[in-house]
MOPAC internal coordinates of N, CA, C and O (Angstrom, degrees):
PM7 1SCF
backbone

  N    0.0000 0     0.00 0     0.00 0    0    0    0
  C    1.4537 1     0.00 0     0.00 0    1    0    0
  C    1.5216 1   108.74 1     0.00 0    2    1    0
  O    1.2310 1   121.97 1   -20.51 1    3    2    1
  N    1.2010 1   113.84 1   159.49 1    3    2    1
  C    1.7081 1   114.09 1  -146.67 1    5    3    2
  C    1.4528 1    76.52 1  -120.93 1    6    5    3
  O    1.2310 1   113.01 1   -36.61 1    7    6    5
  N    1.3068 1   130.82 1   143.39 1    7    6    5
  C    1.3771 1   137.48 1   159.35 1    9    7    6
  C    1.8357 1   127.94 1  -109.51 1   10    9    7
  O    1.2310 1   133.28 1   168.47 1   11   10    9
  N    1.3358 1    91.94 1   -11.53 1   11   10    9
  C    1.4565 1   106.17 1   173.95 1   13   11   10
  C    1.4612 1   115.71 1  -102.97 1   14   13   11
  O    1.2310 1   118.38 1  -105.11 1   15   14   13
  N    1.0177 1   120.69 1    74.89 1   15   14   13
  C    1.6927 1   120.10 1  -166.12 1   17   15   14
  C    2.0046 1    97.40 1   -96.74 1   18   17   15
  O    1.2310 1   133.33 1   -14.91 1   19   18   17
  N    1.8032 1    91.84 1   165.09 1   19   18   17
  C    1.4045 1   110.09 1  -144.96 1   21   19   18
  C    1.5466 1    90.01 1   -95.64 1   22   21   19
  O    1.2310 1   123.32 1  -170.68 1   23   22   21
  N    1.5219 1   111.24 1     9.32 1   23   22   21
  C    1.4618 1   101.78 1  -175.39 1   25   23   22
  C    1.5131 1   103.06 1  -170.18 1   26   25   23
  O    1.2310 1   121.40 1   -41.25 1   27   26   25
  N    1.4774 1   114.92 1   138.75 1   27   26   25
  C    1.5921 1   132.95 1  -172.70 1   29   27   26
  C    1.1374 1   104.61 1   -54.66 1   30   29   27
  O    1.2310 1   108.04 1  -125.21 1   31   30   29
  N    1.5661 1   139.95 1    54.79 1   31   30   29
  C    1.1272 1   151.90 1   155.88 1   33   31   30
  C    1.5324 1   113.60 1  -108.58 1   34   33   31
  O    1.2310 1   124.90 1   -73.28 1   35   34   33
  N    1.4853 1   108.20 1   106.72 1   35   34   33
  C    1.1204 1   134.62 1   162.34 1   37   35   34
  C    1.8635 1   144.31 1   -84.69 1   38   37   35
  O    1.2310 1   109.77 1   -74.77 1   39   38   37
  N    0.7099 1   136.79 1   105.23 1   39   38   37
  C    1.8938 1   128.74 1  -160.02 1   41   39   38
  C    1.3714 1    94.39 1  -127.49 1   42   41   39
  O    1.2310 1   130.06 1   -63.11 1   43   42   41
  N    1.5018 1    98.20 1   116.89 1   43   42   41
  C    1.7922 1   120.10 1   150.04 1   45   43   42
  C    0.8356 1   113.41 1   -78.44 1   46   45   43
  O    1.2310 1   111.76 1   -73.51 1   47   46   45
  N    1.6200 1   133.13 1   106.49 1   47   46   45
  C    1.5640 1   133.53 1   156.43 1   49   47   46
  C    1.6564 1   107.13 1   -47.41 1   50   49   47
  O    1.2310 1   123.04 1   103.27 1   51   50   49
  N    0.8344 1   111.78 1   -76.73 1   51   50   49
  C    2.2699 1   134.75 1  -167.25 1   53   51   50
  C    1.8840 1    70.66 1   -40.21 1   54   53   51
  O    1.2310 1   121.04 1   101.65 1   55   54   53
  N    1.3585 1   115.62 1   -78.35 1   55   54   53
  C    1.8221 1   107.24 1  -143.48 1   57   55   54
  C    1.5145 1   108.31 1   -82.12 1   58   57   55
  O    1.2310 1   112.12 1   172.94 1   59   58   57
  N    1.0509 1   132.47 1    -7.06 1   59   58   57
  C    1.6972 1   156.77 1   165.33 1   61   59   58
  C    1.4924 1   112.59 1    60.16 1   62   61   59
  O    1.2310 1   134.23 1  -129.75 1   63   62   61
  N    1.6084 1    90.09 1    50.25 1   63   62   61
  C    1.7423 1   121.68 1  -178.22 1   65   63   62
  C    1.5311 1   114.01 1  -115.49 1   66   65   63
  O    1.2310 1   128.99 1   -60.78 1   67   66   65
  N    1.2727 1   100.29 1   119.22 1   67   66   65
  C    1.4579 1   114.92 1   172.13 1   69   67   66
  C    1.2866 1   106.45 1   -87.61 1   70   69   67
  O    1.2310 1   123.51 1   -33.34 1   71   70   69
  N    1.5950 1   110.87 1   146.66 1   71   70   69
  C    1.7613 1   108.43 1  -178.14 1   73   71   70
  C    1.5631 1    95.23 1  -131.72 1   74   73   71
  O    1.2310 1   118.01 1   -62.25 1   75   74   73
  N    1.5223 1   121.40 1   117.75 1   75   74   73
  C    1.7417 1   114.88 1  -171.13 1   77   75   74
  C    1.7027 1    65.35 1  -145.66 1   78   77   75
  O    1.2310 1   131.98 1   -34.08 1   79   78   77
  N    1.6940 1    94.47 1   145.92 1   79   78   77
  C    1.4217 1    98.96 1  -175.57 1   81   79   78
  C    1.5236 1   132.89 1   -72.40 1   82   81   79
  O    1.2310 1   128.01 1   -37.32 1   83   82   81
  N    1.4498 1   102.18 1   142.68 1   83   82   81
  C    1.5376 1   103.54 1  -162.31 1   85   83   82
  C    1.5644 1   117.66 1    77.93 1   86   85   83
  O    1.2310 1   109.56 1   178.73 1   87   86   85
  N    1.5602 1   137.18 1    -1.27 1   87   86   85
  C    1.0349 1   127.76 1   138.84 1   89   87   86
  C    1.7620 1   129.73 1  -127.63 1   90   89   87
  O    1.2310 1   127.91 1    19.62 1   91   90   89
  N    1.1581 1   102.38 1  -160.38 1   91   90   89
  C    1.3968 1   118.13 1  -170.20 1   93   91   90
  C    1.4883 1   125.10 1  -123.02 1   94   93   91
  O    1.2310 1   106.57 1  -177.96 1   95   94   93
  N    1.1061 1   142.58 1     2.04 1   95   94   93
  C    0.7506 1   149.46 1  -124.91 1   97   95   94
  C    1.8599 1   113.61 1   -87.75 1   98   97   95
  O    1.2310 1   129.57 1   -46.19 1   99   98   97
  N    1.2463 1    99.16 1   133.81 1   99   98   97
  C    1.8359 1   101.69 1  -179.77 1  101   99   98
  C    0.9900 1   123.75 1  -117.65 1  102  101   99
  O    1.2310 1   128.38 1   -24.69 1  103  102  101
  N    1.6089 1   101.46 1   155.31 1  103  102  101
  C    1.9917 1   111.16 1  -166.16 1  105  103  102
  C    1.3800 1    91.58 1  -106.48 1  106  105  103
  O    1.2310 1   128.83 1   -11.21 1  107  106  105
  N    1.4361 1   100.59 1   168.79 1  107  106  105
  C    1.2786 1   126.89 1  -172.36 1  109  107  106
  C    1.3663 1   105.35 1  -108.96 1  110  109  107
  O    1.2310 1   121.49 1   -39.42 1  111  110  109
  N    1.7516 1   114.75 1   140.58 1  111  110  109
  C    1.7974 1   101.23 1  -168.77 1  113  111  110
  C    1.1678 1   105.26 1   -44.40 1  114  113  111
  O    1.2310 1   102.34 1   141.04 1  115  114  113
  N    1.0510 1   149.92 1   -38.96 1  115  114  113
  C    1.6165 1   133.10 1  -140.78 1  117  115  114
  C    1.6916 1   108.96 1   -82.32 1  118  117  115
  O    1.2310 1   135.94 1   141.16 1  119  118  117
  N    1.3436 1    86.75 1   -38.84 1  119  118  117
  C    1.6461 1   114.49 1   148.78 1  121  119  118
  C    1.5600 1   122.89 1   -11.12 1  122  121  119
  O    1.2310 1   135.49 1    90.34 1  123  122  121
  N    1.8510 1    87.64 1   -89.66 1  123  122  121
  C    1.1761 1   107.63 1   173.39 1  125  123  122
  C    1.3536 1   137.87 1   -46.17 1  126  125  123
  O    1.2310 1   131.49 1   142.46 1  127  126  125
  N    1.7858 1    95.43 1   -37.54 1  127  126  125
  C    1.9789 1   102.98 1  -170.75 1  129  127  126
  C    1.5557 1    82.42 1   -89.91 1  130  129  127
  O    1.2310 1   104.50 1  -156.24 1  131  130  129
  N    1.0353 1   146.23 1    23.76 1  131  130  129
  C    1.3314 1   125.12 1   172.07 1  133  131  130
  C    1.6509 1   106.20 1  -118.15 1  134  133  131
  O    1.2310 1   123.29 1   151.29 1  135  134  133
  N    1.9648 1   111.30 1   -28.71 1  135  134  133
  C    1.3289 1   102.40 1   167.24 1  137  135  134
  C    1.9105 1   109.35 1   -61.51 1  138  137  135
  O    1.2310 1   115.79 1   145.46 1  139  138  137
  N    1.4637 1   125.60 1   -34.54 1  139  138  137
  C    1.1412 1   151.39 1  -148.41 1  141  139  138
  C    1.4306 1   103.22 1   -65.39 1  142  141  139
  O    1.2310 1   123.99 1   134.62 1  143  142  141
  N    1.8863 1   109.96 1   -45.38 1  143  142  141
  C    1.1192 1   123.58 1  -144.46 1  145  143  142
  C    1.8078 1    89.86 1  -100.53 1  146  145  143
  O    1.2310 1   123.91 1   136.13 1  147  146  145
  N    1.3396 1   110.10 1   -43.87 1  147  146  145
  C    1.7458 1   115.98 1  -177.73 1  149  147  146
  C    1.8491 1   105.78 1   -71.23 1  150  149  147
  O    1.2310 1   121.54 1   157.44 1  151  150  149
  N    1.5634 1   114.65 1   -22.56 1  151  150  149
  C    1.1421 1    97.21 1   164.38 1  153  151  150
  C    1.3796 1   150.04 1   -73.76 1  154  153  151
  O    1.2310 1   139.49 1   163.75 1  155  154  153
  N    1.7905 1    79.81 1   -16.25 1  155  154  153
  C    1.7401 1    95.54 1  -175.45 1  157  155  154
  C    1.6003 1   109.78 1   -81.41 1  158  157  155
  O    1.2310 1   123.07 1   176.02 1  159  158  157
  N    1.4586 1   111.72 1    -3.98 1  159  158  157
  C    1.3640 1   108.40 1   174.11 1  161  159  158
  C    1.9303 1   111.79 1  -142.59 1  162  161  159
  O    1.2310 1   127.61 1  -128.29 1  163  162  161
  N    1.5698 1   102.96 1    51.71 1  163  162  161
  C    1.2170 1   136.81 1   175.69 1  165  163  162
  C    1.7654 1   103.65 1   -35.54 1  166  165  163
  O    1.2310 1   126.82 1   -73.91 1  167  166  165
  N    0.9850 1   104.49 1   106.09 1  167  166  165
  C    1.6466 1   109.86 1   170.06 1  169  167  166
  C    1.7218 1   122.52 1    85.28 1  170  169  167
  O    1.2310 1   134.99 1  -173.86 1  171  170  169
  N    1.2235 1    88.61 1     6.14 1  171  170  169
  C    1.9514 1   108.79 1  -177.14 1  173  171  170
  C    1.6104 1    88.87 1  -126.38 1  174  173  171
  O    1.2310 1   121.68 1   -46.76 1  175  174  173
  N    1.6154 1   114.39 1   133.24 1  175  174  173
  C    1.7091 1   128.69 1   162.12 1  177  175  174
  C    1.3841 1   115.84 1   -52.27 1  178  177  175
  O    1.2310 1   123.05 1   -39.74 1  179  178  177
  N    1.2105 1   111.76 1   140.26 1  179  178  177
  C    1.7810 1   130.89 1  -177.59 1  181  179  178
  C    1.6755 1    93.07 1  -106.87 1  182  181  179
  O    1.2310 1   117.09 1   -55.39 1  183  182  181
  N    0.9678 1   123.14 1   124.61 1  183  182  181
  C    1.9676 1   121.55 1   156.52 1  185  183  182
  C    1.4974 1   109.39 1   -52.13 1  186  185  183
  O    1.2310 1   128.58 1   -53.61 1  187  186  185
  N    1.0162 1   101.08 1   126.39 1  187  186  185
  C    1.4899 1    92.53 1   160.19 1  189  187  186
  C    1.4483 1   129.82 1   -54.17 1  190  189  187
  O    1.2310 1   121.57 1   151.46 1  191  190  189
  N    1.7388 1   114.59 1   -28.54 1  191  190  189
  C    1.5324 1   112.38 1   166.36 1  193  191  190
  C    1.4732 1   109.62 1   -56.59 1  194  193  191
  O    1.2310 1   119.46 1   138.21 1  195  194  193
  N    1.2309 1   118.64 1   -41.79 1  195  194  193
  C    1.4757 1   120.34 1   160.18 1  197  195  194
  C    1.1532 1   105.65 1     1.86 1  198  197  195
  O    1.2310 1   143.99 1    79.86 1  199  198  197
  N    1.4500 1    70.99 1  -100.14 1  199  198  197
  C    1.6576 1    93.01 1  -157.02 1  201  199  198
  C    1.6298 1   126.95 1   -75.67 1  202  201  199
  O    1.2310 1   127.05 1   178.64 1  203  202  201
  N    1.2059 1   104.04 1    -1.36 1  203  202  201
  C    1.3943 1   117.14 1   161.33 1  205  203  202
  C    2.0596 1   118.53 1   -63.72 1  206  205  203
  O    1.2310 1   130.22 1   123.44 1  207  206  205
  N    1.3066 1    97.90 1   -56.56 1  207  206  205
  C    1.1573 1   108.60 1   140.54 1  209  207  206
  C    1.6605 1   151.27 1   -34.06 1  210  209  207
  O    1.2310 1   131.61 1   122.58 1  211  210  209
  N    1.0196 1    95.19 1   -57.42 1  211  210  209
  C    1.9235 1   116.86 1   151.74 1  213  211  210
  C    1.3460 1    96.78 1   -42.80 1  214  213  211
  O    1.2310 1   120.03 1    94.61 1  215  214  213
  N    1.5277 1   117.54 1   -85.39 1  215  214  213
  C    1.4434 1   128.97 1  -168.32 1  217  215  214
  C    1.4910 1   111.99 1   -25.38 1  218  217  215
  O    1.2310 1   127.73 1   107.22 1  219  218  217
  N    1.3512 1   102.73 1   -72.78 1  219  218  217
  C    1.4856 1   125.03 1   176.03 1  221  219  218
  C    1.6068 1   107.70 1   -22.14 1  222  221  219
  O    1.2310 1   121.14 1   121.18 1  223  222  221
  N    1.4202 1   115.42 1   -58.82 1  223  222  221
  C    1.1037 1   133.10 1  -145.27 1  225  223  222
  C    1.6147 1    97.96 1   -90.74 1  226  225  223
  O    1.2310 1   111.71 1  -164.65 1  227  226  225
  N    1.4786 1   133.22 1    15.35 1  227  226  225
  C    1.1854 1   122.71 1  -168.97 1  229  227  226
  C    1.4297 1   125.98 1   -99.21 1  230  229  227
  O    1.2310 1   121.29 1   -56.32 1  231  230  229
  N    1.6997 1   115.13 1   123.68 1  231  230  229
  C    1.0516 1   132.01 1  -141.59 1  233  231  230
  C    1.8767 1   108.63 1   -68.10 1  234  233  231
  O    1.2310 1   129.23 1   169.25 1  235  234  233
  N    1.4242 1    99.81 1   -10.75 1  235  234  233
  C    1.5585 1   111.81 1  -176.53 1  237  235  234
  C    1.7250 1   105.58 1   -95.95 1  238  237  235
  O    1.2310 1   123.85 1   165.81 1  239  238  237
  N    1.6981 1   110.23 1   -14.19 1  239  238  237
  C    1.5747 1    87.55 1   144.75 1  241  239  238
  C    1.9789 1    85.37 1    82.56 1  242  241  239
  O    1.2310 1   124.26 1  -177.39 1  243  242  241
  N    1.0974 1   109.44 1     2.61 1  243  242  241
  C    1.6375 1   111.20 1   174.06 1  245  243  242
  C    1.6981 1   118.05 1  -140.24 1  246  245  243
  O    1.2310 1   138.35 1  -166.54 1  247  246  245
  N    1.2975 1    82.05 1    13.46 1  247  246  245
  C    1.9154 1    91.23 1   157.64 1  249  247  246
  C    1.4109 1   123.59 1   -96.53 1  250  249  247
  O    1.2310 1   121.31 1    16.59 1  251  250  249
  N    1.5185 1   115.10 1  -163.41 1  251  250  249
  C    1.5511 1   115.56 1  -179.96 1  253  251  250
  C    1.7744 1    88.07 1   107.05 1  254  253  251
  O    1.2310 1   129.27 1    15.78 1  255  254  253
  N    1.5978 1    99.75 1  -164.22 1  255  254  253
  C    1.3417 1   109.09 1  -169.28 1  257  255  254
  C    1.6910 1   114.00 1    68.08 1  258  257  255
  O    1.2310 1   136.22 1    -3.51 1  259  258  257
  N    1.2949 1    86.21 1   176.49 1  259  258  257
  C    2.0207 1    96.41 1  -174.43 1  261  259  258
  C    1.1386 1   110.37 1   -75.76 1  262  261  259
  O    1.2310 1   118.17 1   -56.48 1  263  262  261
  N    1.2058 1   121.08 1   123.52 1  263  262  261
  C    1.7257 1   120.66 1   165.46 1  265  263  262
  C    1.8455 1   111.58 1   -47.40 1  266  265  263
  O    1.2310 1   131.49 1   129.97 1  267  266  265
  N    1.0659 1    95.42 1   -50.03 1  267  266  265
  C    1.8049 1    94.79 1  -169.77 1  269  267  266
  C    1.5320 1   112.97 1   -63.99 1  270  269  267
  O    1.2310 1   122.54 1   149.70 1  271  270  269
  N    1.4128 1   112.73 1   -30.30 1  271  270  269
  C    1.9957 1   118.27 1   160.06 1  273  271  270
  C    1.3326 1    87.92 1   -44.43 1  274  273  271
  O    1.2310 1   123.94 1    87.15 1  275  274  273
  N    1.5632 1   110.05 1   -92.85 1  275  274  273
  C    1.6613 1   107.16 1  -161.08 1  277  275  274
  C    1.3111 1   115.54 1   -31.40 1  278  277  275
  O    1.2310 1   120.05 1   125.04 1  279  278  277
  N    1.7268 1   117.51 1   -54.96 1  279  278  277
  C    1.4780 1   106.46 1  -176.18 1  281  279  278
  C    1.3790 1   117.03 1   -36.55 1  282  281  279
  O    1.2310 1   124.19 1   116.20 1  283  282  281
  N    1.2258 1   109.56 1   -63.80 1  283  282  281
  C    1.2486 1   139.74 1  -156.85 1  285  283  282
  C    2.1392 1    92.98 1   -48.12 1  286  285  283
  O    1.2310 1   128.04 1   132.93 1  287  286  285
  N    1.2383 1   102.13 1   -47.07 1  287  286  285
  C    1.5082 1    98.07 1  -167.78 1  289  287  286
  C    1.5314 1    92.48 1   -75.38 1  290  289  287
  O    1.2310 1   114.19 1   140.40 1  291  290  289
  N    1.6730 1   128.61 1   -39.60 1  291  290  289
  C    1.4329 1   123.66 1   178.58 1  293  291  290
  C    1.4190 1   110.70 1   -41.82 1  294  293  291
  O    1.2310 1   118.16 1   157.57 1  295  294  293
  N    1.1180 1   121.11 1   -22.43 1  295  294  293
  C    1.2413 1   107.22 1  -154.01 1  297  295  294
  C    1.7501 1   105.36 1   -98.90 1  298  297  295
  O    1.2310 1   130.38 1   132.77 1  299  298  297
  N    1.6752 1    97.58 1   -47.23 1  299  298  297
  C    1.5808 1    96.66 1   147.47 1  301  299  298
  C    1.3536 1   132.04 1   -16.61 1  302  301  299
  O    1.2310 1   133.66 1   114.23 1  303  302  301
  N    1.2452 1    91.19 1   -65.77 1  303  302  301
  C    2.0090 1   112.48 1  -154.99 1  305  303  302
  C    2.2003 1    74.43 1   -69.34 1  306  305  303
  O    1.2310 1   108.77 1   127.72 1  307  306  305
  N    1.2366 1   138.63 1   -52.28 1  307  306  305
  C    1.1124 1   106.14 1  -130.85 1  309  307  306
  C    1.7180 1   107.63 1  -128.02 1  310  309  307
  O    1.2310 1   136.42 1  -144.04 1  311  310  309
  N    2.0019 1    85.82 1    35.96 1  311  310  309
  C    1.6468 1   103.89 1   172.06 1  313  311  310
  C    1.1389 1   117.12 1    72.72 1  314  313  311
  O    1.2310 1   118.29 1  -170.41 1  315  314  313
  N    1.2148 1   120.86 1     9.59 1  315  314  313
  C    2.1455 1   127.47 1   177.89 1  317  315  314
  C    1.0059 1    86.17 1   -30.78 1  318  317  315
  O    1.2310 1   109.55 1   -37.33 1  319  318  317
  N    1.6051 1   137.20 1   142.67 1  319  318  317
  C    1.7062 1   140.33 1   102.42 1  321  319  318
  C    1.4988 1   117.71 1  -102.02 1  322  321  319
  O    1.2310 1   127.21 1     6.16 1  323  322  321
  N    1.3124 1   103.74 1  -173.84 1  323  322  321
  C    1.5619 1   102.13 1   164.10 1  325  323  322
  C    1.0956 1   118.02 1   -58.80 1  326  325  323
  O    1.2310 1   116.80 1   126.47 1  327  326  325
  N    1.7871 1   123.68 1   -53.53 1  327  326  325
  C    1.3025 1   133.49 1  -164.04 1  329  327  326
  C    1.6144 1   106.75 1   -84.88 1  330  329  327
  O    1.2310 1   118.39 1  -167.75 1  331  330  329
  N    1.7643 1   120.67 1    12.25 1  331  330  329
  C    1.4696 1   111.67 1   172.18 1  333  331  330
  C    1.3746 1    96.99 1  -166.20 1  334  333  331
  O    1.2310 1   124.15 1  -125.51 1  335  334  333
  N    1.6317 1   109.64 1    54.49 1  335  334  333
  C    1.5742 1   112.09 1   166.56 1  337  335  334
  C    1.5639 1   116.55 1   -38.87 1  338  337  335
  O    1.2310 1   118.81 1   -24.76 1  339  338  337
  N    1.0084 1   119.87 1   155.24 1  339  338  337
  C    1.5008 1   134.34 1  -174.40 1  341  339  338
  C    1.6272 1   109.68 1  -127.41 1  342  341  339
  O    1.2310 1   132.09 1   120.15 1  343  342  341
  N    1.6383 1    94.25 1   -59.85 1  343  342  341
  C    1.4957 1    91.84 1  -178.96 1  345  343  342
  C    1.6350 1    97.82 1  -125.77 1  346  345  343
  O    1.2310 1   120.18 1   -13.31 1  347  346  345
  N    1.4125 1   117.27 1   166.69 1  347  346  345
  C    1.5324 1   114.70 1  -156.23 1  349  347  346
  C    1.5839 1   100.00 1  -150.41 1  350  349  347
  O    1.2310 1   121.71 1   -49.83 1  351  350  349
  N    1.3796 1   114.32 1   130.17 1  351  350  349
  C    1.6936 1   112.59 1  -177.96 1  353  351  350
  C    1.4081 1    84.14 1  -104.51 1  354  353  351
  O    1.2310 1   123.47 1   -16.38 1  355  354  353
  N    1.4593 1   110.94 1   163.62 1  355  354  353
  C    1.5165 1   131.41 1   176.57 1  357  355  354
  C    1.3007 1    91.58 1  -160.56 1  358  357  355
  O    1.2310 1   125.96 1   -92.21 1  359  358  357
  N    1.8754 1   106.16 1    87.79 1  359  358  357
  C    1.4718 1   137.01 1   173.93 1  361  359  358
  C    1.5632 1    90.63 1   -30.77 1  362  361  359
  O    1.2310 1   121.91 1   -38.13 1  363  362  361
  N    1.9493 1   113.95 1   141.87 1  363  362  361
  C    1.1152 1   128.72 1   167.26 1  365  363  362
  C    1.7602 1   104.95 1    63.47 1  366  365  363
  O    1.2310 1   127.63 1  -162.14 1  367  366  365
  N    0.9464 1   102.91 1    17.86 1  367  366  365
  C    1.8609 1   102.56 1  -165.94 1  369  367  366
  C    1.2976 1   105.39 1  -122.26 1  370  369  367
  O    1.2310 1   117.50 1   105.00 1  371  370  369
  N    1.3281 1   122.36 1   -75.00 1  371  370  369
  C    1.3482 1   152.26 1  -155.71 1  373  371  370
  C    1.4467 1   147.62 1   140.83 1  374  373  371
  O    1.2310 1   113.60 1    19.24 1  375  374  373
  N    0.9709 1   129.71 1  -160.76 1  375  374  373
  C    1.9402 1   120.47 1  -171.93 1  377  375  374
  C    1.9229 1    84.27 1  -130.83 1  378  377  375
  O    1.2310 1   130.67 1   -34.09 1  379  378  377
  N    1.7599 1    97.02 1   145.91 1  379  378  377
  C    1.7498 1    87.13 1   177.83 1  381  379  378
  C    1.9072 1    78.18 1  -163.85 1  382  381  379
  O    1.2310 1   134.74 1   -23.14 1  383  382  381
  N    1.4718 1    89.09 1   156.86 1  383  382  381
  C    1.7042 1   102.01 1   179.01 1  385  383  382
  C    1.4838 1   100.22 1   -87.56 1  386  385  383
  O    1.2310 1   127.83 1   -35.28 1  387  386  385
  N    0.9785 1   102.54 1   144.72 1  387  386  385
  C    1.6981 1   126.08 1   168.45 1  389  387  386
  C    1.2652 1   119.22 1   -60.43 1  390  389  387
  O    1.2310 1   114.56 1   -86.02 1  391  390  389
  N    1.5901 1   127.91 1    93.98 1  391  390  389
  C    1.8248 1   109.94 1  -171.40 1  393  391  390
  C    1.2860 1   117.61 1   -35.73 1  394  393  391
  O    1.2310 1   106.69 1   -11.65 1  395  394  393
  N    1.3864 1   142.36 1   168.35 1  395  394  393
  C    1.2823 1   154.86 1   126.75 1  397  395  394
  C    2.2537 1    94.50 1    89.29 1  398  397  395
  O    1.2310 1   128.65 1  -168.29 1  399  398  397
  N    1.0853 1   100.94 1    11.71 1  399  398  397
  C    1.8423 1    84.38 1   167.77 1  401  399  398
  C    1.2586 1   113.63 1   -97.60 1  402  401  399
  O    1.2310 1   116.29 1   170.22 1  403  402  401
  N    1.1746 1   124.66 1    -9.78 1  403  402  401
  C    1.4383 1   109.27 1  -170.11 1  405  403  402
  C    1.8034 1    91.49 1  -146.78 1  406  405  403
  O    1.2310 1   117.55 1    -3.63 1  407  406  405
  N    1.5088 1   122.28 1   176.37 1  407  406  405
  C    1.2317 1   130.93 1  -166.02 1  409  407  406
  C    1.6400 1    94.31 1  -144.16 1  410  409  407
  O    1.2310 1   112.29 1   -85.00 1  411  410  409
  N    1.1445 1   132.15 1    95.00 1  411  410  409
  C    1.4369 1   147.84 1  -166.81 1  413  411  410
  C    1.7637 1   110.06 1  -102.85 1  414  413  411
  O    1.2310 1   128.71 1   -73.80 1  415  414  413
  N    1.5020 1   100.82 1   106.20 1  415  414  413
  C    1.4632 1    98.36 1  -174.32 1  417  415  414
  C    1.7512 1   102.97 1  -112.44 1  418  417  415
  O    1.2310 1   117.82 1    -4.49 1  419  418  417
  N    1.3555 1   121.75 1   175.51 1  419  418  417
  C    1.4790 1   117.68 1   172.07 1  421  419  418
  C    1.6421 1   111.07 1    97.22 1  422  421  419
  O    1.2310 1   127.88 1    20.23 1  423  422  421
  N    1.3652 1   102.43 1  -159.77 1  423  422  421
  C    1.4563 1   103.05 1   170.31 1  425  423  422
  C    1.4452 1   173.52 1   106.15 1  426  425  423
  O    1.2310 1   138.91 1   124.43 1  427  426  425
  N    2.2679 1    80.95 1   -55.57 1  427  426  425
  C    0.9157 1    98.07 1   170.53 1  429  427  426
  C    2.0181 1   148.00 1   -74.96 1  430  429  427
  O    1.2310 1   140.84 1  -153.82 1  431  430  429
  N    1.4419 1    77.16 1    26.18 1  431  430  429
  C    1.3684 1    80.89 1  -178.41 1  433  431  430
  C    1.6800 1   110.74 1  -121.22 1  434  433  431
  O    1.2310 1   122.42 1   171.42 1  435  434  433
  N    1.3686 1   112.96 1    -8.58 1  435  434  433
  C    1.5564 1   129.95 1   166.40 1  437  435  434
  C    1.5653 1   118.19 1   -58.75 1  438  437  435
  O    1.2310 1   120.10 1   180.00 1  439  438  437

């Protein structure tokens, strides 16, 4: 996990609060174990069986569903563009966070 990120984007795993300046914005568990799960292997591809799996497996009993929905809203919630990817598919590969965009604290027990 990268702690020096290239931009005032902040993510609480534990409080499931994003901090990008001037807002607030919050994830939804499924959210969370999926920021949780792409952080622990920051800049290396996750399978999507992965993490489909992950989901499945969530101990709060409010996971499951499609990884790529959630992505898809992660990416929303946390300003993706072209010119400042966040999160990144590599068709047939997997979904993986972009080093140095975001500064991801909390967690460790997800």
């Amino acid at each position: 996990m990268n702690n020096n990120c290239e931009r005032n984007l902040l993510v609480d795993l534990d409080s499931g609060r994003i901090w990008i300046p001037k807002t607030g914005t919050r994830l939804t568990p499924s959210e969370i174990r999926l920021l949780s799960i792409l952080s622990r292997r920051e800049g290396r591809p996750t399978p999507v069986e992965y993490l489909i799996d992950e989901l499945n497996r969530d101990p709060t009993g409010s996971g499951g569903g499609n990884p790529r929905y959630h992505i898809f809203n992660l990416r929303r919630k946390l300003e993706h563009t072209r010119e400042h990817p966040v999160i990144i598919n590599r068709p047939g590969i997997g979904y993986f966070l972009v080093p140095g965009r975001m500064r991801i604290i909390g967690g460790a027990d997800k």
